[in-house]
Phi, psi and omega in degrees: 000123183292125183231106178285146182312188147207129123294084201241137188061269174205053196188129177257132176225153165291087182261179176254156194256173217247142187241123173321311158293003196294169138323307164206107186305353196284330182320303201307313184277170183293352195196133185249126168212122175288110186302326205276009176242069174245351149305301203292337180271346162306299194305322174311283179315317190283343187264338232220310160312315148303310171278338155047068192277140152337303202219185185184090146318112177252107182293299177230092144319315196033233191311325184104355191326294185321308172298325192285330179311282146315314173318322192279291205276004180238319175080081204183139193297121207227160142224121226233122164238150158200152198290348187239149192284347126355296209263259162356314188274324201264302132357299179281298197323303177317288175314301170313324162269353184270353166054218196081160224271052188251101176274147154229114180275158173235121191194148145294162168312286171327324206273309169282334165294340189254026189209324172228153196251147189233130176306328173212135197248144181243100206241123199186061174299167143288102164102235180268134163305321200286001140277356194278327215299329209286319178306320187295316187303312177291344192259336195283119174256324184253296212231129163227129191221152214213125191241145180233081160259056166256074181279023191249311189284306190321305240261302152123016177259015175232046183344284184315286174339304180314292165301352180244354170264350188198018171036053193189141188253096163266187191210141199272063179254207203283030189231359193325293191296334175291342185272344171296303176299308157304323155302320175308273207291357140314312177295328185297311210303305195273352158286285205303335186274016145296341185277339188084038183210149182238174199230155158230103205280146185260309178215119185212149122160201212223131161227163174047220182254065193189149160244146141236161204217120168242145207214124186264132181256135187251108176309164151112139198261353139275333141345286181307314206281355214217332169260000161279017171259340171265015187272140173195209175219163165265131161242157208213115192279146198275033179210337144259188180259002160336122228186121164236175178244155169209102182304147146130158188302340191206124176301140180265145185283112156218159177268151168300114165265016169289285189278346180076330171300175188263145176284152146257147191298137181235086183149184024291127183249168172292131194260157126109194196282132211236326201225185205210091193309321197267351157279298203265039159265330197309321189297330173262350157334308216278333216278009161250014167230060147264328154072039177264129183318287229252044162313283197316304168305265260280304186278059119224022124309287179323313166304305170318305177280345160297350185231346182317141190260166199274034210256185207265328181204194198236163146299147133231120191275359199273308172308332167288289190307354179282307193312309168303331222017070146249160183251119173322142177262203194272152184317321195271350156274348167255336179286000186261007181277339182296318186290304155354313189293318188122022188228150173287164174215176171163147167289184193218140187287008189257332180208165204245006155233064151272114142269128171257160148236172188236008189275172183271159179317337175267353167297292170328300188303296180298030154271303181307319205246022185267135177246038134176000000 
């Protein structure tokens, strides 16, 4: 097997290469490694630095990147799995030259999460997280983190798929990838609080094509009881841009009062605040003597979601100015007429014409259509 260095942060590893024409190259080799997720392992390293768990599970290692990474660039006792022995052999071969405290198993995932427990657990499948999650709930004592990319069911342009994979009716609207991430973590929620242990989301979000979720896990049947209170829906009427959030396991029937139509239930989904301002000023404190490829995406991800207001979902004011046909003014001008207004505003990291707010819908359109 032909194998090339990689370099990611501060740290080399060997993957095997890839033939670049393919459709999706990661597909072509013997062993899958994606080039295109080193944001998301970037976001990893920077968090786990911070945050700094005893130990650390990369559950499906595949090349091990994630894990080796961590071994180094965080320095903290790492276990690297993969089902294959292929995958496992190459891995161990990595680890012996990036060296640091690193075991490697070849297990199913299920098998080992559901036989050792880990300070912090790593979920970062092909496709969907959700058989790993219940065993990952059970092996996680501090920190649980969780990578999705089947953003086509999470999302709702795969319905069915969606529902059977996350027991949750998402709906494909212009706020789509944020109800993806929220349905994901909503489903992580209603797994751990079968155990009597609740979650705090720490660091969530979604780029390209992947969600991610990082997460503090809590013992204690209040806990559980205190994350089963952010489980709810967006309900969302199908014919405007009207929206409410409504806690609780089973939606209740209400009407649009713009329009008289009936909402629809978006969920049950995650209510309330995905991130945690003060892990993520620690991250950007740290993230410029880290030495990360996608330093540059990170420092203008981060501010964003350190200020995002905690509402379930956003505008794209330029589709309300389509509806209205007005032509949108610039972003940073209507959120300060919402603010003006009394109400909070801020842009949003899932789209770069998002206003999330807290004003009601006929503020936002005359913030849009007021013409100074």
């Amino acid at each position: 097997m032909e194998k090339v260095p990689v370099t990611e942060g501060r740290t080399t590893f060997f993957a095997p290469v890839q033939d670049e024409n393919a459709a999706f190259p990661p597909g072509s080799a013997p062993i899958f490694y994606n080039r295109r997720m080193e944001a998301n392992r970037d976001a990893t390293v920077l968090y786990l630095s911070v945050m700094q768990p005893s130990d650390y599970l990369d559950a499906m290692g595949a090349m091990g990147a994630r894990g080796l990474r961590v071994a180094h660039e965080v320095g903290i006792p790492v276990t690297v799995n993969d089902i294959s022995p292929a995958a496992a052999a190459e891995i161990r071969e990595n680890a012996d030259r990036v060296g640091g405290e690193i075991e490697v198993t070849c297990m199913d995932a299920n098998a080992l999460m559901s036989t050792r427990r880990f300070d912090a657990v790593d979920l970062d499948p092909f496709g969907t997280p959700a058989p790993f999650t219940d065993a990952a709930c059970r092996s996680a004592k501090r920190f649980l983190c969780v990578t999705a990319t089947d953003t086509a069911p999470l999302c709702g342009a795969h319905l069915k798929a969606g529902m059977r994979r996350y027991f949750a009716r998402p709906m494909n609207t212009e706020y789509h990838r944020e109800v993806g991430l929220r349905i994901l973590l909503g489903f992580v929620a209603r797994e751990m609080v079968k155990y009597d242990r609740g979650i705090t989301p720490i660091f969530c979000f979604a780029h390209e094509h992947f969600v991610r979720l990082h997460l503090r896990v809590w013992g204690r049947v209040k806990n559980a009881d205190q994350t089963m209170a952010r489980i709810g829906y967006v309900m969302q009427c199908p014919h405007c841009f009207y929206r409410e959030e409504q806690a609780g396991l089973l939606p209740e029937t209400a009407t649009c009062p713009v329009c008289g139509a009936a909402l629809r239930p978006v969920g049950p989904l995650w209510l309330g605040a995905v991130n945690d301002p003060g892990t993520i000023g620690a991250m950007i404190e740290r993230l410029p003597t880290m030495g990360l490829g996608t330093e540059t995406y990170l420092s203008r991800l981060l501010p964003l979601l350190a200020e995002e207001l905690p509402t379930a979902s956003f505008y794209d004011y330029h589709k309300v100015a389509q509806r209205l046909r007005a032509s949108p003014p610039a972003i940073d001008v209507v959120i300060n007429r919402l603010r003006d207004a009394g109400y909070q505003a801020t842009r949003t990291h899932y789209e770069g014409t998002g206003i999330r707010t807290d004003a009601p819908l006929s503020v936002l359109e005359e913030a849009i259509t007021r013409r100074r």
